[in-house]
C-alpha positions as CSV (number, residue, x, y, z in Angstrom):
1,X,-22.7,-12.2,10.9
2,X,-20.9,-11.5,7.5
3,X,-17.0,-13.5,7.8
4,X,-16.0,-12.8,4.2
5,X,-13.8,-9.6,3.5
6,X,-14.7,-9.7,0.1
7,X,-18.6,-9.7,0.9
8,X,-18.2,-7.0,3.3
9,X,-16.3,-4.9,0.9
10,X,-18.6,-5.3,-2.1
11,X,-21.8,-4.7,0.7
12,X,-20.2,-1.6,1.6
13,X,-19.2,-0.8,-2.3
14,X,-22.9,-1.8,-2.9
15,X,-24.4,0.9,0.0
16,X,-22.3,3.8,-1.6
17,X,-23.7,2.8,-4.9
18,X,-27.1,2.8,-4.1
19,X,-26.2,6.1,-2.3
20,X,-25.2,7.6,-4.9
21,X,-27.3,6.8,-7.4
22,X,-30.2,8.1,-5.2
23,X,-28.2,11.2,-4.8
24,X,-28.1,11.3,-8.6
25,X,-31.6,10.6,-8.8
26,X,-32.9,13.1,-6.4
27,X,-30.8,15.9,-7.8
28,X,-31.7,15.4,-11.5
29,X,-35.3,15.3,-10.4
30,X,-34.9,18.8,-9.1
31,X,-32.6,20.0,-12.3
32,X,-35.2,18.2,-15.1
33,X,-38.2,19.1,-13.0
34,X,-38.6,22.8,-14.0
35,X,-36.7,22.6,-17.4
36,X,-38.7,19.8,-18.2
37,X,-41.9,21.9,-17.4
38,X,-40.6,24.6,-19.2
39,X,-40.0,22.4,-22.1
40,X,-43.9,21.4,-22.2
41,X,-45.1,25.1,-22.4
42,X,-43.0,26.0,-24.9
43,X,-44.3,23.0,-27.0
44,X,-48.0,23.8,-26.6
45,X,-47.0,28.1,-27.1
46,X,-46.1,26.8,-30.5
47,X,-49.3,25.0,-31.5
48,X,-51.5,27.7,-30.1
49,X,-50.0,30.9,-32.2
50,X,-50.4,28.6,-35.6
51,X,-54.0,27.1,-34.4
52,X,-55.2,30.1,-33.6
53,X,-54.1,32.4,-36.8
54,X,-56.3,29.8,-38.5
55,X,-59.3,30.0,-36.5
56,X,-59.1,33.7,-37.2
57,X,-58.5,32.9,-40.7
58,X,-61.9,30.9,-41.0
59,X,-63.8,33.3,-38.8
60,X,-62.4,36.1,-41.3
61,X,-63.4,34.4,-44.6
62,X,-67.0,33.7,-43.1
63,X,-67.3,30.1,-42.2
64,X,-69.9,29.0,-39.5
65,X,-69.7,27.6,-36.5
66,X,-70.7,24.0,-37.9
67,X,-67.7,24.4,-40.1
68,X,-65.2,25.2,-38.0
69,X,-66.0,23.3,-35.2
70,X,-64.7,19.9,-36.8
71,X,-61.9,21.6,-38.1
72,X,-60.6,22.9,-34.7
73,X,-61.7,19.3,-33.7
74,X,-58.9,18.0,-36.1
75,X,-56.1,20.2,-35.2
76,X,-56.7,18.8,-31.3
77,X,-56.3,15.0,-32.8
78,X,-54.1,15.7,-34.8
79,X,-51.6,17.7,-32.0
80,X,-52.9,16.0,-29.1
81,X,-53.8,18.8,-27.5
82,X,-57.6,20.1,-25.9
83,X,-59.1,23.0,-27.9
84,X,-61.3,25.4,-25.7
85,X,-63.3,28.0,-27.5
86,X,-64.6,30.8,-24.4
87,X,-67.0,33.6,-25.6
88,X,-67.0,36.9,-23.5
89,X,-68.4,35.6,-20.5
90,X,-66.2,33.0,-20.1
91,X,-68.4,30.2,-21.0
92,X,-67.2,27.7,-23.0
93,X,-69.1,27.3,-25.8
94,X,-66.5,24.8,-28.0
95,X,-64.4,21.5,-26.6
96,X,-62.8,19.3,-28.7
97,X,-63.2,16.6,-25.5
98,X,-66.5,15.0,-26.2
99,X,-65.7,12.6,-23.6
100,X,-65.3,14.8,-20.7
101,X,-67.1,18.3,-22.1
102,X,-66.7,21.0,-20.5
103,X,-69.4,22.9,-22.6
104,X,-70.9,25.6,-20.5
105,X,-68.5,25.6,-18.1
106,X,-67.1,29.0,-17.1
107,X,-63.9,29.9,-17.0
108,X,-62.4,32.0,-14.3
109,X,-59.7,33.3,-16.2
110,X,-57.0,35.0,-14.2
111,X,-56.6,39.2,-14.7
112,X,-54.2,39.8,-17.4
113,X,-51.8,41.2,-15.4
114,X,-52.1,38.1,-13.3
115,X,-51.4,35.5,-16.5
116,X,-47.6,34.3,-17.3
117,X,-46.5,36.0,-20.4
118,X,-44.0,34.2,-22.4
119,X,-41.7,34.7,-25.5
120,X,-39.6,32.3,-27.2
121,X,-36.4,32.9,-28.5
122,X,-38.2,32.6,-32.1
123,X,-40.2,35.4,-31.2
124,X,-43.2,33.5,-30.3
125,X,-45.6,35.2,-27.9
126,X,-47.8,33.5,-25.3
127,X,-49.8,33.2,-22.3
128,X,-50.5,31.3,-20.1
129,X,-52.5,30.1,-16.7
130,X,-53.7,27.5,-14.4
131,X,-56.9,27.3,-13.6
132,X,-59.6,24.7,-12.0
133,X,-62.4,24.0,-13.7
134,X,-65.5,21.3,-12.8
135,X,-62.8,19.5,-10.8
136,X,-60.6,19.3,-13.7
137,X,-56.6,20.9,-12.9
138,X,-55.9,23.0,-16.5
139,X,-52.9,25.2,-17.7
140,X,-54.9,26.8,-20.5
141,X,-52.5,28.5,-23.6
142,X,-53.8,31.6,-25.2
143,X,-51.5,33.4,-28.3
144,X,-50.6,36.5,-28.0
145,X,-50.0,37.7,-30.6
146,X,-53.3,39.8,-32.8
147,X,-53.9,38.2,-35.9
148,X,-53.6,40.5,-39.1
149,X,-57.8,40.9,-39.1
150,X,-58.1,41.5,-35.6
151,X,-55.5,44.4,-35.9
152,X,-57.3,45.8,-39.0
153,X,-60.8,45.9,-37.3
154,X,-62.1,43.0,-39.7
155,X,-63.1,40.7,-36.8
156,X,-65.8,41.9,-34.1
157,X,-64.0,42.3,-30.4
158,X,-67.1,39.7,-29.0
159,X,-65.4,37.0,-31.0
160,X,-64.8,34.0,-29.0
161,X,-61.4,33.8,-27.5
162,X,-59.4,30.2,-28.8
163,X,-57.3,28.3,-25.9
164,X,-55.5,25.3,-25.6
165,X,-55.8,23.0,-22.0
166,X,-53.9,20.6,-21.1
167,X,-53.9,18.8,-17.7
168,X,-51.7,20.3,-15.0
169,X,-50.0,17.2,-14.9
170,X,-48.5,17.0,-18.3
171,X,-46.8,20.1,-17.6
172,X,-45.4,19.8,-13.9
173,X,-45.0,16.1,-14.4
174,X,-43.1,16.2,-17.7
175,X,-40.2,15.2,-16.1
176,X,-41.6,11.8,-15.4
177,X,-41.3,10.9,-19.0
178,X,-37.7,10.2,-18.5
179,X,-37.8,8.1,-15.5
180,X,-37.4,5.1,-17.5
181,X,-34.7,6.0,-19.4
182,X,-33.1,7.5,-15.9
183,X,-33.8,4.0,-14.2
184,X,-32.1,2.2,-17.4
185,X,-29.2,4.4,-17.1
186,X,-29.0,3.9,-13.4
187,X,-29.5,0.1,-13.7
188,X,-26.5,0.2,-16.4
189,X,-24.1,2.4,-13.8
190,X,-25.2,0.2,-11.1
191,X,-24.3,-3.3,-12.9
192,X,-21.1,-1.7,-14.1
193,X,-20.4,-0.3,-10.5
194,X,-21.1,-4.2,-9.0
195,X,-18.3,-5.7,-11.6
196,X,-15.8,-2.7,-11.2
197,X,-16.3,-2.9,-7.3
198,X,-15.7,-7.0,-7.8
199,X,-12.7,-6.8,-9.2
200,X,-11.4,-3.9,-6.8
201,X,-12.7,-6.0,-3.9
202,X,-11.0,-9.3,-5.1
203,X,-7.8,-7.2,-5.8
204,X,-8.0,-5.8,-2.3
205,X,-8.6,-9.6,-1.0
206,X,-6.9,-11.6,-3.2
207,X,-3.2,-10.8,-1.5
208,X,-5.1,-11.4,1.6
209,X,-6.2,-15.0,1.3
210,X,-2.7,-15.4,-0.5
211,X,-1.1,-14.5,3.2
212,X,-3.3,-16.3,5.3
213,X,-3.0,-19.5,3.0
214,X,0.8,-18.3,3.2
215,X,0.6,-18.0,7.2
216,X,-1.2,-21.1,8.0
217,X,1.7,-23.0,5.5
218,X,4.3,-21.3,7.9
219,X,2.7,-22.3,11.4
220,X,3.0,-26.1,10.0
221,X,6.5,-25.6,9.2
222,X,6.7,-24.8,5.6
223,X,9.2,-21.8,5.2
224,X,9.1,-21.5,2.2
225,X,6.2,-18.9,1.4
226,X,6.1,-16.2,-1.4
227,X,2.9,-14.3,-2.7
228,X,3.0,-12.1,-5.6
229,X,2.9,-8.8,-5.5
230,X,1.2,-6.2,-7.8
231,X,1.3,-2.2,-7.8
232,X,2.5,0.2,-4.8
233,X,-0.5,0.4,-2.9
234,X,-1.0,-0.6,1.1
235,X,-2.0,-3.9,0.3
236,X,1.0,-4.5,-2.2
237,X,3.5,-2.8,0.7
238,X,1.8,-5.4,3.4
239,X,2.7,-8.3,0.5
240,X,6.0,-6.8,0.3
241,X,6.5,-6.7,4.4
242,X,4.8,-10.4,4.7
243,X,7.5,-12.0,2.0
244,X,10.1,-9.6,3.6
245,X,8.9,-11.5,7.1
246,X,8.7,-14.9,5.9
247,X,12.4,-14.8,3.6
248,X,13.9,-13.6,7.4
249,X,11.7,-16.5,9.0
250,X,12.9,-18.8,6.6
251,X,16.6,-17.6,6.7
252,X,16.1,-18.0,11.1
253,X,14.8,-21.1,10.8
254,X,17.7,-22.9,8.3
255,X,20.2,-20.7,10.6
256,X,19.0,-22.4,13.5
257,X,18.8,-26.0,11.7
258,X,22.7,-25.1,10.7
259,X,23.3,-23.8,14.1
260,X,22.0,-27.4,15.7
261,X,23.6,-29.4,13.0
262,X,27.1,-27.1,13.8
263,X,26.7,-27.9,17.9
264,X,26.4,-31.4,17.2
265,X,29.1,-31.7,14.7
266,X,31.3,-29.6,17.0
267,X,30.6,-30.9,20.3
268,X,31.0,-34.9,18.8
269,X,34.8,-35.0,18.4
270,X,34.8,-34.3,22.5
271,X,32.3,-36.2,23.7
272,X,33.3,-39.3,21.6
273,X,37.3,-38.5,23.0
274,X,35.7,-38.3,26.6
275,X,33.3,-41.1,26.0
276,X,36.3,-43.2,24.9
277,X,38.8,-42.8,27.2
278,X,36.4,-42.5,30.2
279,X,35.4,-46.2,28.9
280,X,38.9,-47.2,29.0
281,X,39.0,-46.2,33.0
282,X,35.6,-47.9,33.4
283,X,37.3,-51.1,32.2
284,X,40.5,-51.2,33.8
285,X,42.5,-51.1,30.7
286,X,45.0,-48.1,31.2
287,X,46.7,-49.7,34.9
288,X,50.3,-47.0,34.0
289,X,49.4,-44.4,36.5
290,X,51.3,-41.8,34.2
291,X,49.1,-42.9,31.3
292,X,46.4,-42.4,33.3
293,X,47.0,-38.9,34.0
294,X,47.8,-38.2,30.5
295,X,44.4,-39.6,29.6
296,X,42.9,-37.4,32.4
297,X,44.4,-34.2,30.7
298,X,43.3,-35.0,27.6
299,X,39.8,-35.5,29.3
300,X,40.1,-32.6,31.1
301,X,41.1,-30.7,27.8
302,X,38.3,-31.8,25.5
303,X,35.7,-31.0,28.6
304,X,37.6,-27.3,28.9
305,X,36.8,-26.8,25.1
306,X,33.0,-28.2,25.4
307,X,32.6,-25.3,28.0
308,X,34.5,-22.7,25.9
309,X,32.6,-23.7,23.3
310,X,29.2,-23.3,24.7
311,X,30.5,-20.2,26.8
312,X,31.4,-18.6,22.8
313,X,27.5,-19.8,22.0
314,X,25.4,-17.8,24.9
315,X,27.9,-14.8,24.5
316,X,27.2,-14.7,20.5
317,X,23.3,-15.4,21.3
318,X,23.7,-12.7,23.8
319,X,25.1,-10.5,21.2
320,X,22.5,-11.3,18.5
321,X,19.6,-10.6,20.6
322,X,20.7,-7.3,21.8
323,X,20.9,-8.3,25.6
324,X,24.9,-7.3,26.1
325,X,25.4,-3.9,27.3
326,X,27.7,-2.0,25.1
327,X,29.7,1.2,27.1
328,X,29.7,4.3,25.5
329,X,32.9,5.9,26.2
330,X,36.1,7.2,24.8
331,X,38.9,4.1,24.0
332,X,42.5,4.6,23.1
333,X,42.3,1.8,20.6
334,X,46.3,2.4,19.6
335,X,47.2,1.7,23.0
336,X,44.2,-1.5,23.0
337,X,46.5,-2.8,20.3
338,X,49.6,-2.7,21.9
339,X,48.8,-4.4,25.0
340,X,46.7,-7.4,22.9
341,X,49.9,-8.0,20.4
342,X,52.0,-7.8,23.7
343,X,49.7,-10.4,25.3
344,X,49.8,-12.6,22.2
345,X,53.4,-12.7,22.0
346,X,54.2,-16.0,22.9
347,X,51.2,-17.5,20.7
348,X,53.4,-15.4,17.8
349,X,56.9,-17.0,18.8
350,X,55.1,-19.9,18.8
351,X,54.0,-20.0,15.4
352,X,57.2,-18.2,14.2
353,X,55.2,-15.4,13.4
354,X,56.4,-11.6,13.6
355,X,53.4,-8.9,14.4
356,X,54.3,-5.5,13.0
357,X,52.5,-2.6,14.3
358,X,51.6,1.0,12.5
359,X,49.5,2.7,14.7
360,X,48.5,6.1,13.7
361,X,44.9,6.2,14.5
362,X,42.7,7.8,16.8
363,X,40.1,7.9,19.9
364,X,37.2,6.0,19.4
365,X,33.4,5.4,20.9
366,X,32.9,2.3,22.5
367,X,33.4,-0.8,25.3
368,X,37.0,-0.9,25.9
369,X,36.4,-4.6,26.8
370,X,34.3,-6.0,24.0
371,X,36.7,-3.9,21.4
372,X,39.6,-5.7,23.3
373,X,38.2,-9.3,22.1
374,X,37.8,-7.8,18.6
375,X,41.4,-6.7,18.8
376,X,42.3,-10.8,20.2
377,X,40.1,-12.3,17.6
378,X,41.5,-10.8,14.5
379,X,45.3,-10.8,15.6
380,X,44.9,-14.2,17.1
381,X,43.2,-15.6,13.7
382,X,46.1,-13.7,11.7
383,X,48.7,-15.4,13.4
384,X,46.5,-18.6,13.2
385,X,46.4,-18.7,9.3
386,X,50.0,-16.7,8.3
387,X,52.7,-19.1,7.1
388,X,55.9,-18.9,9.4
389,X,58.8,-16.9,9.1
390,X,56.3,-13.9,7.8
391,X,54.6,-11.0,9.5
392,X,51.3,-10.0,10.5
393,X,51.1,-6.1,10.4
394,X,48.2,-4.3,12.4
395,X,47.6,-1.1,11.0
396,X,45.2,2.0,12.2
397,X,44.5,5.2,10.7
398,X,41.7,7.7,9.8
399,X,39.5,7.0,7.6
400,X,37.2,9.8,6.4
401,X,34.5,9.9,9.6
402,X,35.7,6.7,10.8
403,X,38.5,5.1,12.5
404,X,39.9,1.9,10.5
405,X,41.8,-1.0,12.0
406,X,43.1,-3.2,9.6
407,X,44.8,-6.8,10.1
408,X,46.8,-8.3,7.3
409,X,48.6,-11.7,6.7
410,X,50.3,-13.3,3.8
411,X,48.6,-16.8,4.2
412,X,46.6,-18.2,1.5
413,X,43.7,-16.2,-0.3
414,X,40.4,-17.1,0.6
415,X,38.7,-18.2,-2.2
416,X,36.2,-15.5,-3.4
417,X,32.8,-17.9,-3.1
418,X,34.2,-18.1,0.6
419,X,34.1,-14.6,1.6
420,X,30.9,-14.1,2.4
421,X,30.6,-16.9,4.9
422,X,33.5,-15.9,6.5
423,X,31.7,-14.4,9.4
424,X,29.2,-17.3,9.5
425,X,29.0,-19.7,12.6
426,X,31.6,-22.6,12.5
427,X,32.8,-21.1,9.6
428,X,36.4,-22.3,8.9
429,X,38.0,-22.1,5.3
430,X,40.5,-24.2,6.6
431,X,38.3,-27.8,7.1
432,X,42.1,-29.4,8.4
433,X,42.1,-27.0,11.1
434,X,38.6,-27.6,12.4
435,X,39.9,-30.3,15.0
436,X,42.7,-27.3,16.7
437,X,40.7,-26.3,19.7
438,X,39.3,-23.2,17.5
439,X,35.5,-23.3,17.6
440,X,35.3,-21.1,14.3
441,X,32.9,-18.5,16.2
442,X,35.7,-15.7,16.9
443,X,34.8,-13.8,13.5
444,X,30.7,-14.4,14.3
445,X,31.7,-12.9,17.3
446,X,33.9,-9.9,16.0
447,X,31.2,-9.2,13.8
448,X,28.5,-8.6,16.2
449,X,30.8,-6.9,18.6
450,X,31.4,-4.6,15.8
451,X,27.9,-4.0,14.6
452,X,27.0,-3.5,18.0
453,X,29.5,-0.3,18.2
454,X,27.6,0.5,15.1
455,X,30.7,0.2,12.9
456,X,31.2,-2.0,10.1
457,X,34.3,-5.0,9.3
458,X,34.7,-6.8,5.9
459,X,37.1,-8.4,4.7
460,X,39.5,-8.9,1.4
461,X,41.5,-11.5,0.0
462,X,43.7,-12.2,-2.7
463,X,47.2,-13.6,-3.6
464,X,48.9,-11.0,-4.5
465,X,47.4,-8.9,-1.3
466,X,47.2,-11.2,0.9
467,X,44.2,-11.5,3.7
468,X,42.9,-8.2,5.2
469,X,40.6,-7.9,7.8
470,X,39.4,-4.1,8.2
471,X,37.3,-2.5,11.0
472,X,35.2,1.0,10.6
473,X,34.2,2.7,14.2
474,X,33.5,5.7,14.9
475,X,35.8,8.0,16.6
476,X,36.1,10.5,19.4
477,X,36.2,14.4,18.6
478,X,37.5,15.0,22.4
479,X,40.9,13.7,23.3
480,X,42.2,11.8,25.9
481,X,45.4,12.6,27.7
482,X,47.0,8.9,27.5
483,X,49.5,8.4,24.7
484,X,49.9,5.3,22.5
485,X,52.8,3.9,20.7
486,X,53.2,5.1,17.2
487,X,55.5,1.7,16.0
488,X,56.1,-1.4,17.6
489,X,57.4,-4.7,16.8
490,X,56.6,-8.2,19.1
């Protein structure tokens, strides 16, 4: 069994060689078989116009038979060719083939209308015939042409009649002369073929051990994988979609490292607090009975923000992998404002913050329940970060195709190499703050909550501006018959 792509490939570019090149071979058998043929008579219906004008020529000046009998000997060395003379009987009574004579032989010579009558484009005139003779397979040449003393009467009509034979073979077979040089051709294609289809089959393969070299590196752990890619074809777009796949791998696997290293971080302030002051009560230290209980809140605090914590985890990995159901339906999101800022009033007061509202914007598409803890998030993190005595101002309005929600504080910029991490897990510009009871997962979460209504938040920061969190969703074309406050001030 054949394991190797690249052997299989160059087998199968091997098969449609040899295929081919038979194909070829066939084909110009068939083209070169009658041309070639063709080709031989013509060659001999030139030498037997010229030989036999000078056998007339020597019969016409008077020379015998003992004369002209090594002379016609000559020409059939010299042109390679058989010389027949046939009197009118049809007996041959000259052959220039002592080896093989056919002296006395007779001829049966095809009927004149039955011989093949040819004329070259030179204006040479010939016939021609096959015949069998004393087992021997001729095509026998005869010119056609009358020599000058035949036409003036000068030579007797009993004169012997010259032809030219030549083996059936040598005609029909011509075509065999080339074989070599067609099998020298075809060995020349077929070696170039076998390098050309090497270097397509290692192009096609190359990438291919690249992956799996690249895959096996990945199943022991080693993210890091890259091959290079060449051209547009399928095998460069499967490169393209394997480094696309392991960048994404890579990027999962140092998000869930993070993620772990986050947990930990996050969850050690609480445990050390609870492991600490539930060490004290093991040993009898704290014996105040009000101390006690203020240990036990503080206990019972740090375990209440554990479970938040982990509750804000399964809800964001819930988000991430699709599994939360997000309602479809028409929201009043004016109205979702007012009643969040109204709920966060006393977190406001609190932080001696004022919340201005300009609500002017419209029905939108989506889970009036998931778009509520967008609306707490990004209110609730203004208020966090906004110095006091200022206002945060929540602002909505039509955008284009979309509905925009924007939330803006004047607390400090975030600094530009920040903003894109601000929707990051445990994300928190602020590292003083981390320790607040704020697990730094509210914008992770606003941000899947938002991409999940298949809208879109970013965010913008500067001194002069201040902080601006904006939200894009998409809005409702029928309207609802509840009304929402245009202005209002908590």
């Amino acid at each position: 069994m054949i394991h190797s792509l690249r052997l299989r490939l160059l087998l199968s570019f091997g098969l449609v060689i040899a295929l081919i090149l038979v194909l070829i071979a066939v084909a110009s058998m068939f083209l070169l078989r009658d041309h070639e043929a063709r080709q031989a008579e013509e060659t001999i219906g030139h030498l037997v116009g010229p030989i036999s004008r000078a056998y007339d020529d020597m019969v016409f000046v008077g020379w015998s038979r003992e004369r002209i009998d090594p002379q016609l000997a000559a020409y059939a060395e010299f042109f390679d060719v058989r010389v027949l003379l046939v009197d009118g009987d049809g007996s041959v009574i000259f052959d220039s083939n002592d080896a093989d004579s056919l002296l006395g032989e007779s001829l049966a010579m095809p009927s004149a209308g039955s011989q093949q009558e040819s004329t070259l484009p030179d204006g040479v005139s010939f016939t021609s015939s096959r015949i069998s003779v004393a087992g021997h397979d001729l095509f026998v040449f005869a010119a056609n042409n009358e020599s000058t003393a035949t036409v003036l009467r000068l030579l007797p009509e009993t004169e012997p009649t010259l032809y030219i034979a030549v083996p059936a073979g040598d005609v029909t077979q011509a075509w065999a002369a080339l074989m070599p040089r067609l099998l020298l051709g075809g060995g020349i294609a077929a070696a170039f073929a076998v390098v050309v289809s090497t270097l397509l089959a290692q192009r096609i393969t190359r990438p291919i051990v690249q992956m799996t070299g690249a895959a096996q590196a990945m199943a022991r752990g080693d993210y890091e994988q890259s091959i290079e890619v060449r051209g547009n074809d399928e095998v460069a777009n499967l490169a393209r979609a394997f480094n696309q796949m392991s960048a994404q791998v890579n990027r999962s696997n140092r998000s869930m490292r993070q993620l772990l290293a986050d947990v930990s971080h996050e969850l050690r302030t609480p445990l050390t607090s609870i492991q600490g002051f539930t060490q004290a009560f093991a040993d009898g230290v704290i014996d105040d009975p009000e101390e006690a209980h203020k240990l036990a809140e503080v206990v019972h605090g740090e375990s209440e923000r554990m479970r938040e914590l982990v509750d804000d985890l399964l809800y964001l990995s819930r988000l991430e992998s699709g599994e939360l159901e997000i309602e479809r339906e028409p929201v009043d999101l004016d109205a979702l404002i007012a009643a969040t800022v109204r709920r966060l009033r006393f977190e406001a007061e609190a932080a001696s913050v004022r919340v201005d509202l300009l609500l002017d914007g419209a029905l939108v598409v989506g889970d009036e329940r998931r778009l509520e803890q967008v609306c707490v998030n990004l209110v609730e993190n203004a208020i966090r970060f906004a110095p006091a005595d200022s206002a945060v101002t929540v602002h909505t309005r039509r955008d284009g195709d979309a509905v925009a929600l924007e939330v803006h504080n004047g607390g400090p910029p975030i600094p530009p190499d920040e903003l894109d991490h601000i929707f990051d897990r445990f994300y928190q510009v602020d590292r003083a703050r981390s320790g607040s009871g704020h697990s730094g997962l509210g914008l992770a979460i606003v941000a899947e909550l938002v991409h999940a209504h298949e809208g879109n938040v970013h965010v913008r920061s500067s001194a002069a501006e201040g902080t601006v969190f904006c939200v894009k969703l998409l809005p409702v074309t029928v309207p609802l018959t509840s009304e929402a406050p245009t202005q209002e001030q908590a």
